[in-house]
C-alpha positions, 0 to 999 in steps of 0.5 A: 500500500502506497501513500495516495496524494488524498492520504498526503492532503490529510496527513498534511491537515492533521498536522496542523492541530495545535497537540499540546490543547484540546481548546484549539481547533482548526478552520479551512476556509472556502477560499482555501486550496480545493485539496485542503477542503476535500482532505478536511471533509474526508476527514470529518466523513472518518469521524477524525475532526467534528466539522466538514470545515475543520473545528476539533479533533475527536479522540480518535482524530487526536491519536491520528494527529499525534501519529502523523505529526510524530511521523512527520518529525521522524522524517524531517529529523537529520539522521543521527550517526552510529559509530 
């Protein structure tokens, strides 16, 4: 299984959650690139955020942020050397 460019749109968004609060949200807007409207929408058909805009993470949206954000560090993190 490969990532689709649709996966990577929705990846992309759950990386824009603010982790460290459950208060903060996220809104795409209509005049927002049609891809981020679409990955949002996907999204809240999953049941991974409350609105087809954006608005919070569920609980399960929480655990998919947290898993794409740490795999996000993990790749863009220089490699570390062993001797």
């Amino acid at each position: 299984m490969r990532y689709t460019q649709e996966i990577l749109e929705e990846l992309n968004v759950l990386c824009l959650f603010n982790l460290a609060t459950t208060q903060e949200g996220i809104k795409v807007h209509s005049s927002a690139d049609p891809a981020k409207i679409a990955a949002v929408s996907r999204l809240h058909e999953r049941g991974l955020v409350t609105q087809p805009d954006g608005g919070y993470l569920t609980g399960l949206g929480h655990d998919a942020a947290v898993q794409a954000q740490d795999l996000l560090m993990i790749l863009t993190t220089a490699p570390t050397t062993t001797s």
